[in-house]
C-alpha positions in Angstrom: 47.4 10.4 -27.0 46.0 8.1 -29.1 46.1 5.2 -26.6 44.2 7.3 -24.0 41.4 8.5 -25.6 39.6 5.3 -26.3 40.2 4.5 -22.6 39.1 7.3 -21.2 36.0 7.1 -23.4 35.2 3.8 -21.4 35.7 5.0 -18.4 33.0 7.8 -19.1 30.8 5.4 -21.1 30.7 2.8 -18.3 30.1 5.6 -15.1 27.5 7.0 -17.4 25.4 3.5 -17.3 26.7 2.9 -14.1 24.4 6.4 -13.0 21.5 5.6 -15.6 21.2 2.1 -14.1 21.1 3.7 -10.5 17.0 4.7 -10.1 16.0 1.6 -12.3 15.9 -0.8 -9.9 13.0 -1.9 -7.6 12.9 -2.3 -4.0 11.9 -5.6 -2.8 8.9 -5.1 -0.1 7.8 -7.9 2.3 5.8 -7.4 5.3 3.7 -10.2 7.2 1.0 -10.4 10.0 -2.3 -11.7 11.1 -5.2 -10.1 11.6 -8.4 -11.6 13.3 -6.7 -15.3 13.5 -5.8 -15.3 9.9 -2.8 -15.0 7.7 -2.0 -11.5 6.0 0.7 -10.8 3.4 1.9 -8.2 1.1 4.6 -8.7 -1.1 6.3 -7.6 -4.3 8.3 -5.0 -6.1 7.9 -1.1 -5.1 7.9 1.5 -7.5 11.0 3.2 -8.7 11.2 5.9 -11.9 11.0 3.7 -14.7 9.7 0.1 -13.4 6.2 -0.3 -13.2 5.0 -1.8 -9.6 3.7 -5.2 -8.5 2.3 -6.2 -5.4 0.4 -8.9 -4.0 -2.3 -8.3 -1.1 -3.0 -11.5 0.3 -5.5 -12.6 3.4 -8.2 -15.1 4.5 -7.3 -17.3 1.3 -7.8 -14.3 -1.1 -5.4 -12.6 -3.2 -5.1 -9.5 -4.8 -2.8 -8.2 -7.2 -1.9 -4.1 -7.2 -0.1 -3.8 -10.5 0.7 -0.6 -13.3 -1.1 0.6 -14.8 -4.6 -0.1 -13.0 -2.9 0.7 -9.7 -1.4 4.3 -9.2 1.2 4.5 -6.5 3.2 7.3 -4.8 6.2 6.3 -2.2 7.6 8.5 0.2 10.8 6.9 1.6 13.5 8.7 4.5 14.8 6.0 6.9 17.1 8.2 9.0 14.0 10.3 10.2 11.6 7.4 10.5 9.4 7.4 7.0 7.8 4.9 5.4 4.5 5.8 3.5 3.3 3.6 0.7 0.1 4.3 -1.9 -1.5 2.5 -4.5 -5.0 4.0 -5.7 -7.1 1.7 -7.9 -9.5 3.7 -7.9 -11.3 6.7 -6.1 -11.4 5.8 -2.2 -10.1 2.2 -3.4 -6.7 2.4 -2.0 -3.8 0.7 -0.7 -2.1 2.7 2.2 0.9 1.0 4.2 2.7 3.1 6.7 5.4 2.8 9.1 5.5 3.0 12.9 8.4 5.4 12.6 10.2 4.7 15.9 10.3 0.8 14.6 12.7 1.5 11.5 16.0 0.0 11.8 18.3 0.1 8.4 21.8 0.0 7.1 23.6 1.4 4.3 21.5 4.1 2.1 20.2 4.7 -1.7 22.4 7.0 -2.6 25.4 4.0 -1.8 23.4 1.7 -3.9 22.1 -1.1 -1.3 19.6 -0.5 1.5 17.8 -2.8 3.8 15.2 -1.8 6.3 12.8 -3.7 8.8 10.1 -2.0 10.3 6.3 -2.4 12.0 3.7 -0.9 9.9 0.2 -0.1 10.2 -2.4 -0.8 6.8 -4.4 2.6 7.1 -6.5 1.6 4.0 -6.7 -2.1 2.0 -8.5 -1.9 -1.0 -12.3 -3.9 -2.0 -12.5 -6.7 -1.2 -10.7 -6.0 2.1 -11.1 -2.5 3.1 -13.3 -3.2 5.9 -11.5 -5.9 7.5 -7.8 -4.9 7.4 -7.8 -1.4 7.9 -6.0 -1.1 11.2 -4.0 -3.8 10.5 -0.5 -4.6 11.5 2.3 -5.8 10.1 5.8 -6.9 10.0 7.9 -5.0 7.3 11.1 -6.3 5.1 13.0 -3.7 2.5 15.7 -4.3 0.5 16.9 -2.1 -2.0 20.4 -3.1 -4.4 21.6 -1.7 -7.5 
């Protein structure tokens, strides 16, 4: 008896991490495009429960970064019936808003398993200042990849 208890107390200490570690990691979002004859980009981590988010909004030889805390963001996320939404406020009606054409999602494997990867076409309903007026309507090629 002796023998098996420090085992088993293992056992349950390394599932216990093993579910803690599970929402902690980041999905990795790339999409690409042009728009009007130039090069458009956006790139970075997307939020998950405890990791703060980082994007980068590039076009026209600009950049922007979206990043916590100045950058509030809210995901809503449900491959299997076509949903993609993506939102970072900055502030007021300056606003990051990516969404996905939902017939164009392809994926394999899921969350709850650990390892996801989606592609999809997406439409940019709203880029924030300095390029709200020229990307809105924008669209462009998405990447996802999510691993534990």
């Amino acid at each position: 008896m002796r023998k098996i208890f420090p085992l088993c107390a293992l056992v349950l200490l390394s599932a216990l991490s093993g579910q803690a570690l599970a929402g902690a990691n980041t999905a990795r979002l790339k999409c690409t495009g042009s728009h009007a004859g130039q090069a458009l980009t956006l790139v970075g981590d997307v939020p998950a429960s405890i990791v703060e988010v980082d994007l980068k909004l590039s076009y026209g030889g600009q950049t922007m970064r979206l990043t916590s805390p100045q950058a509030e963001t809210s995901e809503s996320t449900d491959f299997r019936h076509g949903v993609f939404r993506l939102e970072a406020a900055l502030s007021g009606s300056n606003k990051l808003q990516l969404q996905a054409k939902p017939k164009s999602i392809k994926y394999k494997g899921s969350m709850g398993a650990g390892k996801l990867n989606a592609s999809f076409g997406a439409i940019l309903k709203n880029a924030p200042e300095p390029f709200q007026s020229a990307l809105k309507g924008a669209e462009l090629t998405c990447i996802y990849a999510y691993e534990v």
